[in-house]
C-alpha positions in Angstrom: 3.0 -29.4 -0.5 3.0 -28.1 -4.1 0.2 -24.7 -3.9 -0.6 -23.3 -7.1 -0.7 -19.3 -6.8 -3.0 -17.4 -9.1 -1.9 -13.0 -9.5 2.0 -12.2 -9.5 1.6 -9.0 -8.6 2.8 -7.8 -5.0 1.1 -10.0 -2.8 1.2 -12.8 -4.8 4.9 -12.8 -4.9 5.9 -11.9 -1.1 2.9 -14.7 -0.7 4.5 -17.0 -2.7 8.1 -16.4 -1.9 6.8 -16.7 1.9 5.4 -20.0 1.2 8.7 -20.9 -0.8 11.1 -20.1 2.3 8.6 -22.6 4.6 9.2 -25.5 2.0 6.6 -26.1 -0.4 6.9 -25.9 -3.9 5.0 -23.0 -5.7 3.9 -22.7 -9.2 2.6 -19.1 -10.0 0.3 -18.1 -12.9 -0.9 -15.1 -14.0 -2.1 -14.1 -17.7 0.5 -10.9 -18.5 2.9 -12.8 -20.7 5.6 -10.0 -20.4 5.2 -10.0 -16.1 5.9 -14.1 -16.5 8.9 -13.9 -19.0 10.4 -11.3 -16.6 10.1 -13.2 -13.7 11.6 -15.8 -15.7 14.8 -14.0 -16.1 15.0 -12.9 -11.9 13.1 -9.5 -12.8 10.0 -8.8 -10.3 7.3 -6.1 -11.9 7.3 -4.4 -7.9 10.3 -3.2 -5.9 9.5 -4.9 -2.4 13.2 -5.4 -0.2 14.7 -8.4 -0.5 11.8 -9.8 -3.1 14.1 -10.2 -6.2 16.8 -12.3 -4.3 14.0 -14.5 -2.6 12.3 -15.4 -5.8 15.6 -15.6 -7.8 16.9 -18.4 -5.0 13.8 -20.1 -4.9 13.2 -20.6 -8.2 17.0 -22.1 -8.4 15.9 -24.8 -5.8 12.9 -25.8 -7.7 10.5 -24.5 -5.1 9.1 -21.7 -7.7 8.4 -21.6 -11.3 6.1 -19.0 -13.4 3.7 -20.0 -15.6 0.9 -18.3 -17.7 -1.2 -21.5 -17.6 -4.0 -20.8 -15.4 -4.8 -24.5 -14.9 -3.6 -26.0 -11.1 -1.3 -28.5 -11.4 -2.6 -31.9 -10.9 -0.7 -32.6 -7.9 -1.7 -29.4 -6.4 -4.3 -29.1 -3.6 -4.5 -25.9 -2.8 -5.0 -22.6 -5.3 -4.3 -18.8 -3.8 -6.3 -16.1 -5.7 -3.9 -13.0 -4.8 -5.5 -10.9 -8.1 -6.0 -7.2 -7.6 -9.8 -5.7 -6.7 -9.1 -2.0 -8.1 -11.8 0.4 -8.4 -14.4 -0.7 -11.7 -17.6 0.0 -12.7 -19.0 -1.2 -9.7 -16.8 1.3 -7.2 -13.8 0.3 -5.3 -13.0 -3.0 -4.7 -14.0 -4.6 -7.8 -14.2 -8.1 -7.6 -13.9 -9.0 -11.3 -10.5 -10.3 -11.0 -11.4 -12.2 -8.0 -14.7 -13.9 -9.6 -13.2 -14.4 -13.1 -9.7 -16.2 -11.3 -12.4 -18.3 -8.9 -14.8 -19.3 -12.3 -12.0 -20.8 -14.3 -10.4 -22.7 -11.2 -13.8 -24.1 -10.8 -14.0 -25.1 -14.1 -10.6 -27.0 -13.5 -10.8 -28.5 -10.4 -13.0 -31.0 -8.3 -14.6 -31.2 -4.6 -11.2 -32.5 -3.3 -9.4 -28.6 -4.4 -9.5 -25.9 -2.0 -9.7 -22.3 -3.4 -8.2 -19.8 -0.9 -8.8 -16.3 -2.1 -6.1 -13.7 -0.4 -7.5 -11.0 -2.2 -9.5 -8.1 -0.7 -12.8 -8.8 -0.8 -16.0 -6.1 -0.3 -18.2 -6.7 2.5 -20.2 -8.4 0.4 -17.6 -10.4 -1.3 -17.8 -14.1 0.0 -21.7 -13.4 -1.3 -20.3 -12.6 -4.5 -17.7 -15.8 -4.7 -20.9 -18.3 -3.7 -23.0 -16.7 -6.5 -20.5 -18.6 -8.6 -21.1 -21.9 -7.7 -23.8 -24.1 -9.4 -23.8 -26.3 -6.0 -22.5 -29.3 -4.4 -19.9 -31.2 -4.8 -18.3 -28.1 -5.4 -14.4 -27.0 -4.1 -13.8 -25.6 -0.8 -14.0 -22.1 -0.9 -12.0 -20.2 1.9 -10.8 -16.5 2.7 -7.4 -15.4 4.1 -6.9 -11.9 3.8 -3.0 -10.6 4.2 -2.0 -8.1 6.9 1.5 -7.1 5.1 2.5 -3.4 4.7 4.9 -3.0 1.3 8.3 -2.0 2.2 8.4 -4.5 5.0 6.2 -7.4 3.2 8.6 -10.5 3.3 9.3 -9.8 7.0 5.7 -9.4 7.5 5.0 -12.9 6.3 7.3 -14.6 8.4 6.2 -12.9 11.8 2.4 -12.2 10.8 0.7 -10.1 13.6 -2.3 -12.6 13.1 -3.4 -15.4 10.7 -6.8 -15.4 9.7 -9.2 -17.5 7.6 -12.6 -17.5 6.9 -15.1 -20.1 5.8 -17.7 -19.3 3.2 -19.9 -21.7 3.9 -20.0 -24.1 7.4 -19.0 -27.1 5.5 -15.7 -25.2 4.4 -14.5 -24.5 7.9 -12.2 -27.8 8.2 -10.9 -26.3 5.0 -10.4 -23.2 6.7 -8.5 -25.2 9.5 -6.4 -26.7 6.9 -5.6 -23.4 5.4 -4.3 -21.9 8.6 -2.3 -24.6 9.4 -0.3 -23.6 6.3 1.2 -21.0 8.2 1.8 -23.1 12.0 5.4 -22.8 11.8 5.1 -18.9 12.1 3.2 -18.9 15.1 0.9 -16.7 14.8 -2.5 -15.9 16.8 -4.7 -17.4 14.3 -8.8 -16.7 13.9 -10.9 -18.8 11.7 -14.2 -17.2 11.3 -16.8 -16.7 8.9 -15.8 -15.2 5.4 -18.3 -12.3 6.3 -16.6 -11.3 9.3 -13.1 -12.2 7.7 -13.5 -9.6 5.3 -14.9 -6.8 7.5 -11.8 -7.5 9.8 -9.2 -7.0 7.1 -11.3 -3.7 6.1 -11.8 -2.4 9.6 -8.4 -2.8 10.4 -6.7 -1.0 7.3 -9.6 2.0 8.2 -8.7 2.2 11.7 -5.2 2.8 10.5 -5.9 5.3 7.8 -8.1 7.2 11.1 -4.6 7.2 13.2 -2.7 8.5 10.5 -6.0 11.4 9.6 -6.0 12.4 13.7 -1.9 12.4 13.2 -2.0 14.8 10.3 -4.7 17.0 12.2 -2.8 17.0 15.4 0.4 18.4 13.3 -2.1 21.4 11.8 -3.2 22.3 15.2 0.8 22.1 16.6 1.5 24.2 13.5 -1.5 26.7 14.7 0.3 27.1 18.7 3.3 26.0 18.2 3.4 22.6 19.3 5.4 19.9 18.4 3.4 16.8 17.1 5.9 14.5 17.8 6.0 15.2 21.3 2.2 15.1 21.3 2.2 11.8 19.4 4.7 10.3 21.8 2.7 11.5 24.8 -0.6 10.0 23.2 1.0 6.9 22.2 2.1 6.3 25.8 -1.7 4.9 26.6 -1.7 1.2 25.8 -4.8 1.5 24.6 -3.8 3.6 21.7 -0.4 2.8 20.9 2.5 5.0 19.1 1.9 3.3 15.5 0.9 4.8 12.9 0.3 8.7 14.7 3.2 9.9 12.6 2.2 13.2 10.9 2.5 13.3 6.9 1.3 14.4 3.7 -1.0 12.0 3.9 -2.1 8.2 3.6 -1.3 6.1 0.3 -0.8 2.7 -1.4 -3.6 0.5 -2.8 -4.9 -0.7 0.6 -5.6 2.4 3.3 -7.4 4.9 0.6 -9.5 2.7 -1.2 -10.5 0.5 1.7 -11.5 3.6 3.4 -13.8 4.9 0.5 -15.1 1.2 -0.1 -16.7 1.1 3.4 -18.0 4.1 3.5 -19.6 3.4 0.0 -21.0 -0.3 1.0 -22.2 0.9 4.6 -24.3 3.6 2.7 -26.0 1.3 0.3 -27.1 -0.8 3.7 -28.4 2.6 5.2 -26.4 2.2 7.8 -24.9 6.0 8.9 -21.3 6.1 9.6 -20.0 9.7 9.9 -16.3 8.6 11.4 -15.7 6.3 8.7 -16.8 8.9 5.9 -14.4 11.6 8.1 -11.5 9.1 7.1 -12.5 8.6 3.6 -12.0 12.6 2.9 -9.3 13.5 5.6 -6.6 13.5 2.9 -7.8 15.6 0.3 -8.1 18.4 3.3 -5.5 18.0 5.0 -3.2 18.2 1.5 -4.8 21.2 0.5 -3.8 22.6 3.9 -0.3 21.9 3.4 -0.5 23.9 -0.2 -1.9 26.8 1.7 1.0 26.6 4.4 3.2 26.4 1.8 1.7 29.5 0.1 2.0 31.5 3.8 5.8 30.5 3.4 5.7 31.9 0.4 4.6 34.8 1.1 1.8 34.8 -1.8 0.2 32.5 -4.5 1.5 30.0 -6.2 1.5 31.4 -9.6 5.0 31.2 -11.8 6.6 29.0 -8.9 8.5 26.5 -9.6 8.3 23.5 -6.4 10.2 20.7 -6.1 8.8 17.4 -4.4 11.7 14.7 -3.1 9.9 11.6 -3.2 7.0 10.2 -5.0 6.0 6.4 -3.8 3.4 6.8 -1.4 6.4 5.5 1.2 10.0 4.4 1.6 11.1 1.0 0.6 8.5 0.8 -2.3 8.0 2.2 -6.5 4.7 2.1 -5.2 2.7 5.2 -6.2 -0.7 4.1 -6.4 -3.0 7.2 -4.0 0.7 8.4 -3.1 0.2 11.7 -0.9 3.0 13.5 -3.4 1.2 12.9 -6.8 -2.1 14.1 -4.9 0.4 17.5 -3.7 1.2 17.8 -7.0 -2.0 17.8 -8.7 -3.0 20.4 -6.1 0.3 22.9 -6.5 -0.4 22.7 -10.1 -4.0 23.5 -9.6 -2.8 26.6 -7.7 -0.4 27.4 -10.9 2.9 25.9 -9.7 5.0 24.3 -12.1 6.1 21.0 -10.3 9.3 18.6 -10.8 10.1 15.4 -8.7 12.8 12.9 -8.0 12.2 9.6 -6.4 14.9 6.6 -6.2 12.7 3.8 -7.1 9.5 5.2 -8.4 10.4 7.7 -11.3 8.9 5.2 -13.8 5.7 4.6 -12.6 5.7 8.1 -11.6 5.9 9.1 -15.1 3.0 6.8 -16.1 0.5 7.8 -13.7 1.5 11.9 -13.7 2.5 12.5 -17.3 2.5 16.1 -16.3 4.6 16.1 -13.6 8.7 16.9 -14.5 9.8 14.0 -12.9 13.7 14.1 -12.8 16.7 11.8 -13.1 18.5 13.5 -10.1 18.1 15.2 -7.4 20.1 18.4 -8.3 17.5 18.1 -11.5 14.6 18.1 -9.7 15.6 21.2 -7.9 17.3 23.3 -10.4 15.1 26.7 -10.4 12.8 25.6 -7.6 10.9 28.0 -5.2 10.7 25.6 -2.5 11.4 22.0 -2.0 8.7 19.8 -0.6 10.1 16.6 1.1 7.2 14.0 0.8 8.7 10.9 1.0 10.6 9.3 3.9 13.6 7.7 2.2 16.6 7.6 4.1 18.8 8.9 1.5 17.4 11.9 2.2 18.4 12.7 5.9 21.6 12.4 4.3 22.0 14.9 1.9 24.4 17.9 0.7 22.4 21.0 1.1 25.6 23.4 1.0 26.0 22.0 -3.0 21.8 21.6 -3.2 21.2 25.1 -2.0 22.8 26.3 -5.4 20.6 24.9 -7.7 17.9 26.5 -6.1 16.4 29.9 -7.1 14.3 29.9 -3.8 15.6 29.0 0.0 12.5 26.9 1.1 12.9 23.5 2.5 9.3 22.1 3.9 9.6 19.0 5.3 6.6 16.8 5.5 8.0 13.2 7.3 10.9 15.0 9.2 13.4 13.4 7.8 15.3 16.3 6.8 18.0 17.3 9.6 17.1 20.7 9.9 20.6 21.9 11.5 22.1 21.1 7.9 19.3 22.8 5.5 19.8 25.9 7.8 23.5 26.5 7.7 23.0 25.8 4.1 22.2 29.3 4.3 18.4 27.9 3.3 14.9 28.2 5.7 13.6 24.8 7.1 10.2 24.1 7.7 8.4 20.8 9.0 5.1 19.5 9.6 4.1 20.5 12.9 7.3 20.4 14.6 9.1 23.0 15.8 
């Protein structure tokens, strides 16, 4: 089946490369010249594992081509909206992306088209994608939210924890049907619902996560206050089936486009509805406390303020396997260490760039050794495995300070310590 794909941005391109590998052809749009021309030449705008090779092989087949022409092809039955819904004017979740990508396929294609929109919608988004229909005949409008976390986002595609599609309106459901079948060979457990409850689910479920990860991060305070270990504690928790081990890892936080904002967004839209949720507003505003708490910790190790210190921060995507740094837990630290009067520089294997872009402040660093030349204390905030494997002995004399703190205990401590340095983590002792 040819699908015409409309946003070549992250999920648009593990979407499209999925579809790719289960053999249909796949034309991808999008209206940033320079983002088309790249992909063109094999050069992705995100770092995702394994995406460049994927859409390099594909496109050598003839199962993928980039376009900027927003118009389906004619043999093409299907069009996937996978646009971004940042936060506008409106609050996050914006669906101007969404609506103006769903107005000019329905100005270019007839009843017989279905328009699937992957995007993440607001509660009140299939409302919004309705409004924008005169009336019948009219294309078949259907939801399908993605469940794939970057850093793992190809193999999340192929072995989906759920496939789900939603109809917007009950004469789109066969639609929906024909949507999900798309992804039969996977065999997934599949739901097709209504686009209402569709959206809340994809919501709800990146909220619930973002809670796990807040109650993770409070556990590892509490360990830090009687000497706990939060791993332990997490392990022990995690051994109840009904609460599972994933995602109670202690951090400097949540990140990424999906977890933060999605978490704000309901709050927001539950509020306009009068409807009073204090656990999901707890979520919304766990990271900003619990960040600030690790700046005070770090000031305790310290031994005094912040003032004239220089702090080092290894890692600044908002997780390994990503140049992701959208929310990311160490640009949030390092806002904070600089509102305390820190001076802060950064290293990060992928992410320097965009890192740059969205913290023009921050001394972001080519090396490692860079990044720590003259630093007080060295903040490990991002989990990237390079670092479990580093040379403290030769890092311990670029430092003027002998602080290690490491937030995703990926440090080996052993190491840092007979570097002649002091190792700290979060929570663990």
């Amino acid at each position: 089946m040819h699908l015409f794909l409309v946003g070549a941005g992250h999920v648009g391109l593990v979407t499209a490369a999925g579809f790719a590998k289960l053999g249909h052809r796949v034309t991808v749009a999008d209206i940033d010249e320079a983002r088309i021309a790249a992909l063109t030449e094999g050069r992705p705008p995100v770092y995702e594992p394994g995406l460049d090779a994927a859409l390099s092989a594909y496109a050598r087949q003839g199962r993928l081509r980039f376009t900027t022409d927003l118009r389906p092809p004619d043999d093409a039955a299907i069009s996937i909206v996978c646009v971004s819904t940042p936060t506008g004017p409106d609050g996050p979740l914006s669906t101007a992306n969404v609506e103006a990508a769903v107005r000019g396929l329905l100005g270019t294609v007839g009843p017989e088209h279905t328009i699937v929109v992957r995007s993440t919608l607001p509660v009140d988004g299939p409302h919004r994608l309705l409004a924008l229909v005169d009336g019948p005949p009219r294309p078949r409008l259907v939801t399908n939210p993605e469940f794939m976390r970057e850093g793992s986002a190809l193999a999340d595609f192929e072995n989906p924890s759920r496939v789900v599609t939603g109809w917007l309106e009950p004469s789109d459901r066969e639609a929906a049907e024909a949507v999900a079948e798309l992804y039969a060979p996977l065999h997934a457990p599949t739901m097709i619902a209504d686009a209402g409850s569709v959206a809340l689910i994809k919501l709800a479920s990146n909220v619930f996560l973002a809670a796990k990860v807040a109650f993770a991060n409070e556990l590892a305070r509490i360990c830090d206050a009687v000497g706990a270990d939060v791993d332990t504690v997490a392990a022990g928790i995690g051994m109840d089936g009904r609460i599972g081990r994933a995602f109670l890892s202690a951090g400097p936080g949540y990140g990424g486009s999906c977890l933060p904002e999605q978490a704000v967004a309901l709050a927001l839209q539950t509020h306009e509805r009068g409807v009073p949720t204090p656990l999901i507003d707890a979520v919304s505003r766990s990271n900003e406390t619990h960040q600030r708490a690790i700046v005070r910790r770090l000031q305790g190790l310290l031994g005094g303020g912040l003032e004239g210190r220089r702090i080092a921060l290894l890692g600044l995507a908002f997780k390994a396997e990503t140049d992701d740094v959208r929310e990311s837990p160490a640009l949030a630290l390092a806002a904070y260490l600089r509102e305390a009067g820190a001076e802060v520089t950064g290293y990060d294997p992928r992410a320097a760039e965009k890192a740059r872009r969205a913290d023009p402040a921050l001394g972001v660093r080519e090396t490692i050794a860079e990044a720590l030349d003259g630093a007080d204390a060295v903040l490990v905030t991002t989990e990237w495995r390079e670092f479990a494997t580093l040379d403290w002995s030769s890092l311990a004399a670029c430092l003027r300070g002998d602080l290690v703190y490491d937030l995703r205990n990926i440090v080996v401590g052993q190491q840092v310590r007979e570097a002649g340095l002091r190792h700290e983590s979060l929570g663990r002792h």
